[in-house]
C-alpha positions, 0 to 999 in steps of 0.5 A: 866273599863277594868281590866288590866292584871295580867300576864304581862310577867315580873309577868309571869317569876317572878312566872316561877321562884318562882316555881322552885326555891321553890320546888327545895327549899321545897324538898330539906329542906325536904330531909336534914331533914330526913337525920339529923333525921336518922343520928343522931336519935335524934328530940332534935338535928334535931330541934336545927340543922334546929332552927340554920340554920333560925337565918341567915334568921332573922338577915339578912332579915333586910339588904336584905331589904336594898340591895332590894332597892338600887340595881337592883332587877332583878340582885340581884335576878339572882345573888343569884339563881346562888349562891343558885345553886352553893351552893347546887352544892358544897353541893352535891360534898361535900355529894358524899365526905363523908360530913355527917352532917357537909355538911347538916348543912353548905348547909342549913345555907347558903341557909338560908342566901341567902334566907334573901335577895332574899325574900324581893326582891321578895316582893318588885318586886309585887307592882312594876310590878303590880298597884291597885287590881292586887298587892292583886292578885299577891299576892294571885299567890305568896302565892298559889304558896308558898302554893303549893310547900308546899304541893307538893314539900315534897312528890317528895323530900321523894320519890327522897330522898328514891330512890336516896339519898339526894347527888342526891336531893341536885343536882336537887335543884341545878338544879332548882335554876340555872333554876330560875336565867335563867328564871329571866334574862328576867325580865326587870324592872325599872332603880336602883337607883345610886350607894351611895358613902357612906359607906356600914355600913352607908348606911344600918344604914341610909336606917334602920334609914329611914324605922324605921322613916317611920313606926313610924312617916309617917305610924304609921298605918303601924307599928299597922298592923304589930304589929296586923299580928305578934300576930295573926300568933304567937297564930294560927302558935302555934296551927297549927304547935306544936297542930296539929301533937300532938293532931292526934298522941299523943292525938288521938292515930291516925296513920301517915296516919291520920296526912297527910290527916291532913297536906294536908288539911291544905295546900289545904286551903291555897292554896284556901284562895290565890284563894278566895283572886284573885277572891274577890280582889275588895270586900276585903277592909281594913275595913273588914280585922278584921272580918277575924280575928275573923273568923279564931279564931272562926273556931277553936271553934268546935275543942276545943269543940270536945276534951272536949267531950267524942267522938270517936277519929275519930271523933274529927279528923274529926271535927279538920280537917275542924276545921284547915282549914277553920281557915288556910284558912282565915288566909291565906287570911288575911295575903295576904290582910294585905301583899298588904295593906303594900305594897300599903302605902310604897313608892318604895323607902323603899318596900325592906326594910319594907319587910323585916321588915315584913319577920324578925317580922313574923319569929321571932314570929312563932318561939317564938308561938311554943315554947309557945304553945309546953309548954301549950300542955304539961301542959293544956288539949287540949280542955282548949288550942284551946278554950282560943285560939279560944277566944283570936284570936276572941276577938282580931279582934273585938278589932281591929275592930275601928283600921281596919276601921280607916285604911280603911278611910286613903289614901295611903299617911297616910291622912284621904280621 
């Protein structure tokens, strides 16, 4: 059977456009970042400033969901890529205008605003673009390009941020969002559905109310999954965003250099578990995704061992390193499989809204695993921390071992095949 194309011309633009619009993003973000630290010296501050400005992004991806469902997906995207780039306008005449921090806190807050509807409009256009193997592929594109920006898109915002100023970086991500909102213009989708003559507040309650329904009673596996997913991403983001710059800089003594081979490493992972993903679309089933839990936590194992021993610190860099990324790399694929598997059992109607679900869980649960983790490396010795934690992620995909199976022999619409 001939594969059918991934790169349709609508899958074309809407990756056009995600790379635009995420390093315009991600550069900016870092920008803003290293001007609150040198204005206000203070990392209590920066991280109380860019902790504020995601609660937006959490409290209204659940109604970015609903908009994602009930309005037309291409305009509801275009409209926000033009408001994201008028905003980041304003935010630059207000930087050449003296805004200070105040015009840093106001721009990042509504971009993160904006960015709780835009998401889940963006997940829900996959599985409506693209049919069978080819929503897990599209979705190891999104996230590599996610991944890449990343990666990338730091290092141009520091060098533009050093040479330019953060007024000409706001400016440039405004750039990159209008481009986004042209490029997306193009995009033709399916016809949305009527108007309701509802009021707003109750067809939010109503949709929420539904997708609630849905995930409990109609795909209760669904719910499970989500459940799995946003434990896993607590322990592995806790340990990869708080324990890897503490165990290069504080632990090991090493310099900033170390840590951004480190941090590359890491994302160069990720990118290549999207490509592994693409590649092995066809061989991932559901019924195997619980070893690439227990994969991802014994990847950590050598690490936990190695600060346990008494090796030189290079190392034990060394080993943390490939340690860190080949767990960021199957992590990386099973968020991407997991991600497909939800969206294949939501019908269309409600893919904007579980979404969002998804994106609002996840969110909440990264944070809540670095303010865990931030207090455990303090108090517990490194090596006690990655190996418990090694352990626990291991045991817990062979726990879910009989839950991954079973999910594998449920069709589509929740019945046993």
């Amino acid at each position: 059977m001939k594969r059918e194309r991934l790169f349709t011309p609508n899958f074309t633009l809407l990756i056009l456009g995600q790379v635009s619009s995420l390093f315009g993003n991600c550069a900016l973000r870092f920008a803003a970042g290293m001007y609150i630290l040198e204005f206000t010296g203070s990392a209590g501050t920066y991280s109380l400033i860019t902790a504020l400005s995601m609660l937006p992004t959490i409290v209204l991806s659940p109604i970015g969901g609903v908009l994602a469902d009930r309005a037309d997906r291409r305009a509801v995207m275009v409209a926000l890529d033009s408001l994201s780039a008028l905003t980041a306008l304003l935010g630059a005449v207000w930087l050449s205008n003296g805004g200070g921090l105040a015009a840093v806190g106001t721009l990042l807050v509504l971009l993160s605003a904006l960015s709780a509807f835009e998401s889940p409009t963006v997940q829900a256009c996959v599985p409506q673009m693209l049919d069978g193997d080819n929503i897990m592929r599209g979705n190891a594109v999104v996230s590599g390009v996610n991944s890449i920006s990343s990666l990338i898109a730091p290092f141009l915002g520091a060098a533009a941020y050093s040479a330019l100023g953060l007024r000409s970086v706001t400016a440039a991500a405004a750039g990159c969002f209008a481009l986004t909102a042209a490029i997306e213009c193009f995009i033709r989708l399916g016809a949305a559905p009527p108007p309701e003559k509802r009021r707003i507040a109750g067809v939010v309650r109503g949709d929420l109310a539904e997708s609630w329904r849905f995930l409990r009673r109609e795909q209760a596996p669904v719910l499970k999954l989500l459940l799995i997913a946003a434990g896993v991403s607590m322990i592995l983001t806790g340990v990869m965003v708080v324990g890897y710059p503490y165990l290069v800089r504080t632990v090991l003594a090493l310099t900033p250099g170390h840590y951004s081979v480190a941090e590359s490493a890491a994302g160069a992972a990720a990118i290549l578990g999207g490509l592994l993903v693409g590649v092995l679309a066809g061989r991932l089933k559901p019924s195997r995704m619980h070893r690439l839990i227990t994969a991802a936590g014994t990847a950590l194992l050598p690490a936990g061992l190695m600060f346990a021993l008494p090796a030189p610190a290079r190392a034990v860099f060394a080993v943390t390193v490939a340690s860190f990324s080949l767990a960021q790399l199957v992590c990386s694929m099973f968020s991407i499989c997991a991600m497909t598997e939800i969206q294949s059992r939501t019908p269309e109607r409600l893919t904007g809204k579980v979404m969002a679900f998804v994106y609002t869980l996840s969110l909440c649960a990264q944070p809540l695993g670095q303010v865990v983790y931030g207090a455990l490396f303090d108090a517990v010795p490194a090596a006690a921390v990655l190996t418990a934690s090694a352990l626990a992620v291991a045991a817990a995909g062979a726990a879910c071992g009989g839950f991954f199976r079973s999910l594998g022999r449920l069709g589509t619409d929740g019945t046993e095949s």
